[in-house]
N, C-alpha and C positions, 0 to 999 in steps of 0.2 A: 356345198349346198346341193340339193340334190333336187329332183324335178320330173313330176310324172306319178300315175296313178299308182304304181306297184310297190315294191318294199325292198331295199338295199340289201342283197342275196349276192352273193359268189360261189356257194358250193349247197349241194343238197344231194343228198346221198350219193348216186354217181352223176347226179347234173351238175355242167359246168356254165355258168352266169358271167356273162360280160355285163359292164357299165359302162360304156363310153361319155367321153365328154361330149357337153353340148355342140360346141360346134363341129366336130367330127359326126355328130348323129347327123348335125345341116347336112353336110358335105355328103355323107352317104344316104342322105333322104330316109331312115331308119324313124326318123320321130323319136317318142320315149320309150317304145317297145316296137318290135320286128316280128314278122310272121317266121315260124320254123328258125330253124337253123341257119348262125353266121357262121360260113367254113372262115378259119384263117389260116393262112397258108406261110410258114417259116422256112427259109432255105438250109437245106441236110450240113447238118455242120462236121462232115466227115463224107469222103468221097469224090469222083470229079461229076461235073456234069455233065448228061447224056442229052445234045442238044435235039435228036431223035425221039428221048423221050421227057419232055420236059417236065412233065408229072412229076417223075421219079427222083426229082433234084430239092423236093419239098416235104416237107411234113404237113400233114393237112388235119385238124382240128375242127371242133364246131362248136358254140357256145348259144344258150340260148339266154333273152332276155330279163331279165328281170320286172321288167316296168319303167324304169328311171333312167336320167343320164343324170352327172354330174358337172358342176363348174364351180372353179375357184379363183375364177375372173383372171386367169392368165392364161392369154392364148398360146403358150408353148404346150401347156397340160390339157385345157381345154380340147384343142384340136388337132391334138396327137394324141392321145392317152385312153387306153381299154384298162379298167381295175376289173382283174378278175382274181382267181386262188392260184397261191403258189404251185399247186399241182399241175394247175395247167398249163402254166408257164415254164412248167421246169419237161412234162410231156410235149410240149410244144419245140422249145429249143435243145430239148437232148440234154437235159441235167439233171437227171435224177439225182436226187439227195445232195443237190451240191446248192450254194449261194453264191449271188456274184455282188453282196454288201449286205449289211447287217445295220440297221439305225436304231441307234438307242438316246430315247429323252430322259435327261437327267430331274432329278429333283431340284426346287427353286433353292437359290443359294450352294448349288453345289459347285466346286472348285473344279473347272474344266480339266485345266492342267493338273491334275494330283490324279481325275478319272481316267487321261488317257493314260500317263505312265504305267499307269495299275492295268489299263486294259493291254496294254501295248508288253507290259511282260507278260501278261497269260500266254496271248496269242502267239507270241513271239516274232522276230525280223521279218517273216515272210506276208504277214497284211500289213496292211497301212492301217493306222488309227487317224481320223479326219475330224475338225471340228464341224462347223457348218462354216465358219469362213475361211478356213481350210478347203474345201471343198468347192468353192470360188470365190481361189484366190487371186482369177484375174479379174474378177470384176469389183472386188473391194480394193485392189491395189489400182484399179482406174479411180475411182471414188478418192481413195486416197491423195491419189497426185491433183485428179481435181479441186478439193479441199486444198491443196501446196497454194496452187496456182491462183485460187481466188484469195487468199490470206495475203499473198503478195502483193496481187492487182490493190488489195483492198488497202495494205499498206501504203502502196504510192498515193493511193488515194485521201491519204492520211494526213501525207506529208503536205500535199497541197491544201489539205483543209488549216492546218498549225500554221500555214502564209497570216490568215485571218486574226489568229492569236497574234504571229507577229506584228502586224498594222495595227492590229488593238493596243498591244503594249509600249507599241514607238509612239501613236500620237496620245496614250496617257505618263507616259515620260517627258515627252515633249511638254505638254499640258502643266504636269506638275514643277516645271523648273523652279518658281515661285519658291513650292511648299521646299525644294531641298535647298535652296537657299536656308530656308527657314532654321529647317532641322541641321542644317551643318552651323548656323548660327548659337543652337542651344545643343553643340556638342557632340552631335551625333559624328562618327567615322564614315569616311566613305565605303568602307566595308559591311558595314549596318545600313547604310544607305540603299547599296548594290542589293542586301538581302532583303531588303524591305522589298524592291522591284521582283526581286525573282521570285518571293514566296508567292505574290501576286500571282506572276504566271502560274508556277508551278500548282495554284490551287486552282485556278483556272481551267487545267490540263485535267486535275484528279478529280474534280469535281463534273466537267465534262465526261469521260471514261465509266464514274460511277452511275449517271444519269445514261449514258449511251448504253452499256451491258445491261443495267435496269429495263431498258426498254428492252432491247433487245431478246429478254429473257422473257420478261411480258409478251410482246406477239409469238412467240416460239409457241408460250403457255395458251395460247389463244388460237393459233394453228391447231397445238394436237387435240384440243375441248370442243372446237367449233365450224376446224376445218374452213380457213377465210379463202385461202388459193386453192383453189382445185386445179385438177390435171387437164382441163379442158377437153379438147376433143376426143381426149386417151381415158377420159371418168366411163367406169363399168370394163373399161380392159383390164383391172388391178385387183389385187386385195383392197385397197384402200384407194376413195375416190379423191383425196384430198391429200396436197402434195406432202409427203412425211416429214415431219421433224425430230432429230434426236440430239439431246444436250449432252453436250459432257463437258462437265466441270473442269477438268482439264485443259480442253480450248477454251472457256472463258477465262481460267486464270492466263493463259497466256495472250490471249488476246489483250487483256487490263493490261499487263506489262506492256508489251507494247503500245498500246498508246497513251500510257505512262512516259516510256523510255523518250518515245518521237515527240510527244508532245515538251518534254522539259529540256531535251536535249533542241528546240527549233524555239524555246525561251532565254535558253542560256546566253547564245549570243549576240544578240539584238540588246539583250538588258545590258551586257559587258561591256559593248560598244559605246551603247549610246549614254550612259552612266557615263562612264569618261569622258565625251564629249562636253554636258551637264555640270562634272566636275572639275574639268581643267577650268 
């Protein structure tokens, strides 16, 4: 987003245009346009330095305003960041005609992996081809383990909730002794007996799980539509002022499974037990 009375310029014939972010315009008191000339000053990337003449150990540059700063609500860019022309960038730190990365957006629906192989033979072993979470891959592998860690937490937390199922299905066993009298009267096996008790649970468990992910999916849908949590004191630092949600069908299938597994597997024994009890 850009901000200020002039017009978004980096090169004009041999003028060179700085954009600063907003909050580096704050910090340098510049506003959204500066009088004359910004020198900026890069250190000689070839040579020693002459602590006698400390001039001489820099490249010294000038750009002039445009009208505008930019911001995209992330203070690493915000208030570090001059967008000006690769010329001046490359005159500034002594690179002529060289690159030090190259970003290319692919078309929707295109196959990542098939575009870097194909870029990664042009160019051959000597660049690296990066995705975007390639590129940080320690901070999606932090995300990642955090994700481990709360699926865990969330697990134990699981196990103690199937306590509830189990107290439900001990005093409705208990409760029923009566009716299996009945039904072992008219024939029924104890084995048909046991399964009557467990399917209980076991619907119990599936029918829970499918009402829990239900929901689940619903506020998700309702977060990225409507934004319910926001980021609180950190809203207007971000791209987005509302805490992000992303689904993948993947965790929720595993997610079902497990509290599928924990839930039938914290009915099995309690029905086993106390069936026998019931039946002897």
């Amino acid at each position: 987003m850009l901000y200020g009375e002039g017009e978004f310029a980096l090169r004009a014939a041999n003028l060179q245009y700085g954009v600063l972010g907003i909050r580096l315009a704050q910090q340098l008191g510049t506003g959204t346009r500066w009088k004359g000339f910004m020198r900026v000053f890069a250190p000689n990337r070839e040579g020693q330095f002459d602590i006698s003449n400390p001039a001489s150990g820099f490249v010294v540059d000038s750009l002039l305003s445009p009208g505008v700063v930019f911001s995209v609500r992330q203070a690493k860019y915000d208030q570090r960041y001059i967008l000006t022309s690769a010329s001046f960038a490359r005159n500034l730190f002594g690179m002529q005609g060289m690159l030090t990365a190259l970003e290319l957006k692919l078309k929707p629906n295109a196959n990542t992996d098939v575009v870097k192989k194909k870029i990664q033979n042009i160019v051959g072993s000597k660049y690296k081809v990066l995705d975007r979470y390639e590129q940080q891959e320690d901070t999606f592998r932090i995300m990642n383990v955090e994700k481990i860690i709360a699926y865990i937490f969330l697990t134990f937390i699981l196990v103690v909730a199937c306590f509830n199922i189990v107290g439900s299905l001990s005093m409705l066993i208990i409760d029923k002794k009566a009716d299996v009298t009945t039904l072992r009267n008219l024939g029924a096996t104890d084995k048909q007996i046991v399964r009557i008790f467990l399917f209980e649970g076991r619907m119990i468990s599936a029918l829970g799980a499918l009402l829990g992910v239900g929901l689940g999916l619903l506020l998700c849908w309702l977060q990225q539509q409507y934004g319910l949590v926001s980021l609180g004191k950190s809203e207007g630092s971000f791209i987005v002022n509302a805490y992000p949600v992303s689904v993948h069908y993947i965790d929720v299938f595993w997610i079902f499974i497990t509290v599928i597994a924990v839930g039938w597997l914290s009915v099995w024994y309690p029905v086993r037990y106390l069936s026998r009890k019931l039946l002897d």
